[in-house]
C-alpha positions in Angstrom: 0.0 0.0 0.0 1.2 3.3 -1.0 0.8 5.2 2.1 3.0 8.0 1.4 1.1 9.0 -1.8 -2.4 9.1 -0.1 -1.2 11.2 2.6 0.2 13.2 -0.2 -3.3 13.3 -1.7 -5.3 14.3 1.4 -2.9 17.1 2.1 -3.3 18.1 -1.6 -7.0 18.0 -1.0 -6.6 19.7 2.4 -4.9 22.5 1.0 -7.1 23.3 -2.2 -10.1 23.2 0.1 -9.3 25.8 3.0 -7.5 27.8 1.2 -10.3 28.3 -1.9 -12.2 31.2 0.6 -9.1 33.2 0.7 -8.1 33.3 -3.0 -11.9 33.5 -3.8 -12.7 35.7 -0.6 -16.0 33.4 -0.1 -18.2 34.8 2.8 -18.1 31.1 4.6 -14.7 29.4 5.1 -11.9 30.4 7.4 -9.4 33.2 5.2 -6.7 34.7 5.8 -7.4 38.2 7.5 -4.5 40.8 5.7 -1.9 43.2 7.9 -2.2 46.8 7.9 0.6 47.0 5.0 -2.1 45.2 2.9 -5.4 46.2 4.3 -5.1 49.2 5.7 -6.1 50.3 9.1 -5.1 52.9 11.6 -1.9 53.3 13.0 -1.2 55.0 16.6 1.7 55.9 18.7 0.5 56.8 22.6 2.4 58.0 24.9 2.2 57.0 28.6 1.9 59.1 31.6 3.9 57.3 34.4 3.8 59.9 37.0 -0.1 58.8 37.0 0.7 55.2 38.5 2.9 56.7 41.2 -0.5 58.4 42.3 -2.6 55.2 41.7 -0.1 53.5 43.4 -0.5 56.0 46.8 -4.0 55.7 46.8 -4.0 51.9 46.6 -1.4 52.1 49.4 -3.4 54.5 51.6 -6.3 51.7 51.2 -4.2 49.0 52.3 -3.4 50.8 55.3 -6.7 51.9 56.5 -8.0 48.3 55.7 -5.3 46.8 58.2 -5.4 49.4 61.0 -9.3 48.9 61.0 -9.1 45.5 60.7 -6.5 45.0 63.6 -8.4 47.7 65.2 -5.0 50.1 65.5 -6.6 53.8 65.8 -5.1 56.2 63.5 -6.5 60.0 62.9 -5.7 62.2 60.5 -4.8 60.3 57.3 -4.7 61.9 54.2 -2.8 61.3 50.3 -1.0 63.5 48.4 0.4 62.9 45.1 3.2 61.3 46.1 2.6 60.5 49.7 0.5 59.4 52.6 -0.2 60.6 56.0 -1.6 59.5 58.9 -1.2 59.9 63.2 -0.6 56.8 65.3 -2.9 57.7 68.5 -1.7 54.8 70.6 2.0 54.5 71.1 1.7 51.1 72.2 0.3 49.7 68.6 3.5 51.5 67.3 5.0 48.1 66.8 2.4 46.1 64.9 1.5 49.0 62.7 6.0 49.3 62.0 5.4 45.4 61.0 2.6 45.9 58.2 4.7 48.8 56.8 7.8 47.0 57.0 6.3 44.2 54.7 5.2 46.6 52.1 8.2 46.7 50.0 9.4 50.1 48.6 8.5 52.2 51.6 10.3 55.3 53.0 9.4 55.5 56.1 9.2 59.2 58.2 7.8 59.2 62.0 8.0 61.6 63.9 6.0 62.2 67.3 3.7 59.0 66.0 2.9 61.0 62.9 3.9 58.9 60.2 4.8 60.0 56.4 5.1 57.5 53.7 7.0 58.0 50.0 7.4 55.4 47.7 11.6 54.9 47.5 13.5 56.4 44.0 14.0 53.0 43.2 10.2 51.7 43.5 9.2 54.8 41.8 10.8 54.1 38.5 9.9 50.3 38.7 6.4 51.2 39.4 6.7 53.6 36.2 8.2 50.4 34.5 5.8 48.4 35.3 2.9 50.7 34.6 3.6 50.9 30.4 4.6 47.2 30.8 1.2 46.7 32.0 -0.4 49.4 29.4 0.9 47.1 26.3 -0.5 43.7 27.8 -3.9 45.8 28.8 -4.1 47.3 25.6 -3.7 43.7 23.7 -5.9 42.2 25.8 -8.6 44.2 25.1 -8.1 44.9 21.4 -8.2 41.0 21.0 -11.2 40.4 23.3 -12.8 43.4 21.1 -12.7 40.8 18.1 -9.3 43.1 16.3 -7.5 39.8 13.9 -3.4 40.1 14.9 -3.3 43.9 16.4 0.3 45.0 17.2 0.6 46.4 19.9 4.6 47.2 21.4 6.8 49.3 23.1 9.0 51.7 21.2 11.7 53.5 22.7 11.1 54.6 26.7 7.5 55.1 27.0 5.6 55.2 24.2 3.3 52.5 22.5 2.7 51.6 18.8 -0.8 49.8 17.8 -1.5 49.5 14.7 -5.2 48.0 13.8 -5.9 46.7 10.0 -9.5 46.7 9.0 -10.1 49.9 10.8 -12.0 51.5 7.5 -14.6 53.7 9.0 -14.2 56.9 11.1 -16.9 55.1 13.8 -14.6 52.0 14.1 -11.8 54.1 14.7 -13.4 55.8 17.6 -14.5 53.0 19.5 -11.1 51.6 19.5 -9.6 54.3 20.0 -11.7 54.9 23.1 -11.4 51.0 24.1 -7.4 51.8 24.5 -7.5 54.8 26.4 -10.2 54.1 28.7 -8.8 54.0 32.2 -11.3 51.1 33.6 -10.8 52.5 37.0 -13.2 51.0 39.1 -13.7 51.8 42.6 -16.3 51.7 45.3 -16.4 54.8 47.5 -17.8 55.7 50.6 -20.4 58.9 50.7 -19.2 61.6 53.0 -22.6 61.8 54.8 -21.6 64.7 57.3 -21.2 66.8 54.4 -22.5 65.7 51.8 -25.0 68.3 51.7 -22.4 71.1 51.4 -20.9 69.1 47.9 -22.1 72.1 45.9 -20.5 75.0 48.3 -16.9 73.0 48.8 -14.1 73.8 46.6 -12.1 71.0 45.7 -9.4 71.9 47.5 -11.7 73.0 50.6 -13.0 69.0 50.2 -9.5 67.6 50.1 -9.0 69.1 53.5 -11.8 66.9 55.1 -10.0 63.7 52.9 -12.4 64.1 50.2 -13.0 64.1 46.9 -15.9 65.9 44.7 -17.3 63.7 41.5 -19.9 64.1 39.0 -22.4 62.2 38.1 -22.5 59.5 35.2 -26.1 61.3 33.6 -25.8 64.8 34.6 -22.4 66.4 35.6 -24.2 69.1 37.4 -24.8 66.7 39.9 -22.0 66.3 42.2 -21.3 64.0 45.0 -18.9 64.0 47.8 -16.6 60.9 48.0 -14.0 60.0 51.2 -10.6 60.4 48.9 -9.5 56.9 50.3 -11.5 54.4 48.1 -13.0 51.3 49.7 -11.9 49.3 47.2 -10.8 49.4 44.0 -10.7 47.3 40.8 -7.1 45.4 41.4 -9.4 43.0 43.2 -12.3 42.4 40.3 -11.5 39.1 38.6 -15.0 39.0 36.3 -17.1 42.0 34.6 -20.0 40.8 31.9 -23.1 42.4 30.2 -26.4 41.4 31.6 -30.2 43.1 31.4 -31.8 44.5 34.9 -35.4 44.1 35.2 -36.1 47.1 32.5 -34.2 45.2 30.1 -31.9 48.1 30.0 -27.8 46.6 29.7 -25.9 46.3 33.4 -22.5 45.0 34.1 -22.1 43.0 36.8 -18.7 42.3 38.0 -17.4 39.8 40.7 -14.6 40.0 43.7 -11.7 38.5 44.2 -11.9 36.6 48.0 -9.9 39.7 49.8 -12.6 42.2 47.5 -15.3 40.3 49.0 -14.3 40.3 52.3 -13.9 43.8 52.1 -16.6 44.6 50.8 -18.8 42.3 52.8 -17.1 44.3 56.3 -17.7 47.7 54.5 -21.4 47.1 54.1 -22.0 45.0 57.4 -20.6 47.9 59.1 -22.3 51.2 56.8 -26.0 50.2 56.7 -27.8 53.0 56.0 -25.5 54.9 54.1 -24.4 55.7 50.8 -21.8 53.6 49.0 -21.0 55.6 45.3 -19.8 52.5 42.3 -17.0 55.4 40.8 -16.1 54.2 37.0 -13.1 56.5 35.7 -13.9 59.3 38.0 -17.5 59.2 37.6 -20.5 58.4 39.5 -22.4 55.7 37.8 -24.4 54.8 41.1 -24.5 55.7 45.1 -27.0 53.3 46.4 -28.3 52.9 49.9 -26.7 50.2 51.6 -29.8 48.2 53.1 -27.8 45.3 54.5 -24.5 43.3 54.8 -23.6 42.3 51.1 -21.7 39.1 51.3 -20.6 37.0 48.0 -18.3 40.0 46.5 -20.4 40.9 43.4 -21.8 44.2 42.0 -23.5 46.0 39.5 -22.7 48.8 37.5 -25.7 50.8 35.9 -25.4 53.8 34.0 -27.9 53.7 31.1 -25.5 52.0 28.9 -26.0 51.4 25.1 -25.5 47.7 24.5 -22.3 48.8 22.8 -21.1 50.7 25.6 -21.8 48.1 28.2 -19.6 45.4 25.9 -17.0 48.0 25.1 -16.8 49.0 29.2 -17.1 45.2 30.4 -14.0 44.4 28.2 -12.1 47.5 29.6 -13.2 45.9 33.2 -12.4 42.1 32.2 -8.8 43.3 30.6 -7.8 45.4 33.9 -7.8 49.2 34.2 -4.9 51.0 32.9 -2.3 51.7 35.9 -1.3 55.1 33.7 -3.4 56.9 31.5 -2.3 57.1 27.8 -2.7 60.1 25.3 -2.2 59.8 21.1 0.4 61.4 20.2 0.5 60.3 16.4 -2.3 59.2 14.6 -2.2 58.1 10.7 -4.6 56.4 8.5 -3.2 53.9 6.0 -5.5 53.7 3.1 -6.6 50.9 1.1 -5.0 51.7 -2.1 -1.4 51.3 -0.4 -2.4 47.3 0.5 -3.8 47.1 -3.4 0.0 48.2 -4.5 1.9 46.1 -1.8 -0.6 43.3 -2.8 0.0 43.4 -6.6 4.1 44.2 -5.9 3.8 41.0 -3.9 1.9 38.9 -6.3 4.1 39.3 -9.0 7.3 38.6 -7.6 5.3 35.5 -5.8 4.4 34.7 -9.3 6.8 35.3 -11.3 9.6 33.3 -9.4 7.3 30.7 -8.7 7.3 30.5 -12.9 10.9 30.9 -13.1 11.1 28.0 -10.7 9.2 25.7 -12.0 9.7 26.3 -15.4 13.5 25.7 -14.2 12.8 22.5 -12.6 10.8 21.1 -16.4 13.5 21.8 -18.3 16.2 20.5 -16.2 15.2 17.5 -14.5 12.5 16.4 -16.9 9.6 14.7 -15.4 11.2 14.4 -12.2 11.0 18.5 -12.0 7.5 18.3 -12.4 7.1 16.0 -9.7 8.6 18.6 -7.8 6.3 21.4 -9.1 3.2 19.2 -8.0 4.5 19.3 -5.0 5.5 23.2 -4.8 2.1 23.6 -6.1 0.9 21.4 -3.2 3.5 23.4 -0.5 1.8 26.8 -1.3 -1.8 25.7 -1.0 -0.9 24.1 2.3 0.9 27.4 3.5 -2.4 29.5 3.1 -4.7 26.5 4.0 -2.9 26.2 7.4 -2.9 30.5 7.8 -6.6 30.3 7.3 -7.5 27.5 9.4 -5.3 29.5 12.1 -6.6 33.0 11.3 -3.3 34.1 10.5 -2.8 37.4 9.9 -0.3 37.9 5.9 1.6 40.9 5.9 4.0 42.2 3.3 6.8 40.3 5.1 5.0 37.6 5.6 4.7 38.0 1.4 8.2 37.7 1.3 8.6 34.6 3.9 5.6 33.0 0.7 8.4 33.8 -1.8 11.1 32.9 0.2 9.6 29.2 1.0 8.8 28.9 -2.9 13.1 28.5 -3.0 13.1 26.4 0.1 10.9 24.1 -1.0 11.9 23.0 -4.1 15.6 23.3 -2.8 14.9 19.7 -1.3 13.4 18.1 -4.4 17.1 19.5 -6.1 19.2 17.9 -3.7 16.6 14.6 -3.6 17.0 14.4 -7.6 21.0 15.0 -7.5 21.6 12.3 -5.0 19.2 10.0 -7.4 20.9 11.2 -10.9 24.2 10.5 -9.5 23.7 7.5 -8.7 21.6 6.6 -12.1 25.3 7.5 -13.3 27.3 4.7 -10.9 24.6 2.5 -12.7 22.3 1.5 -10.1 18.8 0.6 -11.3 15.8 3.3 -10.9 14.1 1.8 -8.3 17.2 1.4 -5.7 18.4 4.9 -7.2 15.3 6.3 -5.9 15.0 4.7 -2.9 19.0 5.7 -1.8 18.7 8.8 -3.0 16.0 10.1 -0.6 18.1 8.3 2.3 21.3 10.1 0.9 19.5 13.2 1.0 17.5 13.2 4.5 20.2 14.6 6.8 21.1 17.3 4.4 17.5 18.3 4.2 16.5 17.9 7.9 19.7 19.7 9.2 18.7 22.9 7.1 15.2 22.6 7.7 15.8 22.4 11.2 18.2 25.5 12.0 15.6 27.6 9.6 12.7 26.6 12.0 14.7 27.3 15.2 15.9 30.8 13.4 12.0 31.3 13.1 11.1 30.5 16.1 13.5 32.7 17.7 11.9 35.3 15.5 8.8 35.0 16.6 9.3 34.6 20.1 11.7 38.1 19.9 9.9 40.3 17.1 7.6 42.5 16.4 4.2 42.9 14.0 5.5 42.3 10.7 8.4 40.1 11.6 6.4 37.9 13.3 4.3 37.2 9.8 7.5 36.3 8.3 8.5 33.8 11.0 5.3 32.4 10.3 4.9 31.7 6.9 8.6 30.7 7.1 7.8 28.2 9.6 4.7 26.7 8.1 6.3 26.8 5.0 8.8 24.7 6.0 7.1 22.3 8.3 4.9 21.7 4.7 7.5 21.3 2.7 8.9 18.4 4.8 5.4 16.8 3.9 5.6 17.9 0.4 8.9 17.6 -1.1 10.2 14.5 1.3 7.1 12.4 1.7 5.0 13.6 -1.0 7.6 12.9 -4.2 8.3 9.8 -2.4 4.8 8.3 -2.8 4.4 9.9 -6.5 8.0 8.0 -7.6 7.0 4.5 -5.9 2.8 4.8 -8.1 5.0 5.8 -11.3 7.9 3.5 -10.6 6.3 0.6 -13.3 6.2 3.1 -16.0 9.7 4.3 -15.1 10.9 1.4 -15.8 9.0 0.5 -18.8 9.6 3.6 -20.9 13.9 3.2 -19.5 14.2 6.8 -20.8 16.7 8.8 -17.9 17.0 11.9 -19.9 12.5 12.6 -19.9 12.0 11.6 -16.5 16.0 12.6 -14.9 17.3 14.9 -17.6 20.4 12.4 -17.8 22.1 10.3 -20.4 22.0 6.9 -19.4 20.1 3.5 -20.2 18.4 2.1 -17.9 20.0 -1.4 -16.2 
């Protein structure tokens, strides 16, 4: 049984049949979705504004420190956050040491105390990791939620200290580009704040600054931004300790979001609202006021709801933000360009016809030189290229002009191993071995040649991939598919076709049609 040449067949059928949607652009079928270099789409560079996460990072301190002295019951007055600080007034000197403990384990603290009145910076050092980590945590945010948005292959990297390039193909319309655009920069900040019910009815005669002398803050409302509450500056909690946010309906079939805790969020929460019956707990989105609900009892299970009068849209666009984690550091565009359609037609067409016309060369080439054998070996480059796009699609591979050129550059690679396959058979024709043990030695002879430079290629292209960016990254791929097929292709596939034909090989004992040599057969 000739196994080789059915396997042969069905990856010839495989091929041809998922990859007949992209060449035809078929509605059903998986295709391959095209780059921005071939699509066009919308290209961005934002910039990152660090000294944001060193406040985020004081407020989520000053949290973690009023959650611990109230939950070891350690009385402290007075504490208040500053952009880069937080401070607070010990009242019991003999708590002095368990309160040193906590602070001690927080790493990245400078530490001032004076007369039980305690200052707290964040160290040089923790500053600029926490500014590190903050546009390292921007790029994996932004991914995240470009590819839960449904985007095919966005890049999205880091270029030079702190800035970020996304580029988006398939961004056509100006509405797309605005609700990606507003999917990046959208904070996400979620955060559940207490109502400061002393004075909450003097939120319209405070002053910010007057309010961030009592530790407060002053937000508008999600609906109408002439109403204003007053928030205690020190959130309750904040969304660091949301694991889940999805789109549901409330009872007016009007879109929600409900989000879940994390176990310490939960616990927190549950205390809070054992604790606060009766009052006012605001849900704070991005600075905002989406809700300040009544707290009627204890809410245990560390789940919430967000309702704003969200379009169905909206909810989606916000529960992704939520889902993909809010943005430590808020990021502003700094360049925006549109790459147009008609530059992907050109890059396309440039593209096709070098694909095509060394593909011709090559295969004419092969005919002329090797005879029949050669176009055994076109069958099978013709069989290598379908399986290339056939795997992309079934993948939802993303081509780009590169990854063009890794197409062309496999069209050489290929067939290279059908050369060296029908050199090692033709020499041996000439040391007169018969066809059938000249074929069979010759693909032996010519294994380790082939494997050891099939081999360091993948590895070169897997080291590509794993280290580059966008575009090089579609060349790695096509490289590496390419390859990996025309192992199945050129080594397994000629193989089978030789062994069906090898009767009529023999019969017609005419080397120079089928080898392109000069020699009768023994």
């Amino acid at each position: 049984m000739n196994y080789r040449l059915i396997i042969f067949m069905v990856a010839i059928i495989f091929g041809v049949g998922l990859s007949l949607p992209s060449f035809l652009q078929t509605e059903k079928g998986p295709k391959i979705t095209l780059g921005l270099d071939l699509q066009g789409g919308l290209h961005m560079l934002l910039g990152v504004k660090t000294d944001e996460a060193i406040k985020s990072k004081i407020k989520s301190l000053a949290s973690t420190i009023k959650f611990y002295t109230d939950d070891e019951e350690i009385i402290i007055d007075d504490l208040k956050i500053g952009d880069d600080f937080v401070s607070f007034t010990l009242l019991d000197k003999d708590e002095k040491p368990a309160l040193e403990k906590m602070l001690h384990e927080i790493k990245g603290l400078a530490i001032e105390e004076k007369d039980l009145h305690y200052t707290i910076r964040l160290t040089p050092k923790e500053q600029e990791s926490v500014k590190a980590y903050a546009i390292k945590q921007a790029i994996d945010t932004i991914r995240n939620r470009l590819d839960q948005f449904g985007l095919a292959e966005p890049t999205v990297a880091k270029q030079g200290k702190d800035k970020i390039l996304v580029e988006l193909p398939g961004i056509k319309t100006p509405e797309q580009e605005k609700r990606a655009r507003e999917l990046i920069a959208k904070a996400a900040h979620l955060q559940l704040m207490a109502v400061d019910e002393k004075r909450a009815d003097q939120v319209y005669s405070l002053t910010p600054e007057e309010a961030a002398q009592y530790g407060d803050v002053i937000l508008p409302d999600v609906k109408n931004k002439k109403i204003k509450y007053l928030l205690k500056a020190i959130p309750v909690l904040d969304g660091s300790m949301l694991t889940d946010a999805r789109v549901a309906f409330d009872q007016s079939n009007q879109p929600v979001i409900n989000f879940t805790l994390n176990s310490e969020g939960a616990r927190i929460f549950g205390n809070f609202s054992g604790e606060n019956v009766g009052k006012r707990m605001a849900v704070v989105l991005d600075d905002v006021v989406y809700s300040a609900p009544v707290i009627r009892e204890r809410i245990g299970g560390g789940s919430g709801q967000i309702s704003g009068g969200f379009s169905v849209e909206e909810a989606h666009d916000v529960a992704i933000a939520l889902r993909s984690g809010a943005l430590l550091a808020p990021v502003v565009l700094l360049e925006k360009r549109s790459v147009g359609p008609s530059l992907g037609a050109d890059s396309i067409k440039a593209s096709l016809i070098a694909l095509i016309s060394g593909f011709v060369l090559v295969f004419l080439f092969m005919i002329v030189y090797y005879g029949y054998s050669g176009l055994i070996s076109d069958i099978a480059l013709v069989a290598n290229l379908f399986l290339i796009i056939a795997v992309m699609a079934l993948f939802g591979a993303t081509l780009t002009l590169p990854g063009m050129a890794g197409i062309v550059l496999t069209v050489g690679m290929a067939v290279d191993a059908n050369v060296i396959i029908n050199e090692r058979i033709r020499e041996l024709l000439r040391e007169g071995v018969n066809v059938r043990s000249a074929i069979e030695k010759g693909y032996d002879n010519a294994m380790s040649a082939i494997l050891d430079a099939n081999i360091t290629t993948l590895i070169a292209a897997v080291v590509l991939y794993a280290y580059g960016t966008g575009p090089i990254k579609g060349f790695a791929v096509t490289m590496a598919i390419g390859i990996l097929a025309s192992m199945l292709t050129a080594i397994l596939g000629t193989h089978g076709v030789y062994q069906y034909l090898m009767p009529r090989i023999q019969q017609s004992k005419n080397l120079k049609a089928w080898f392109g040599i000069e020699k009768g057969v023994k």
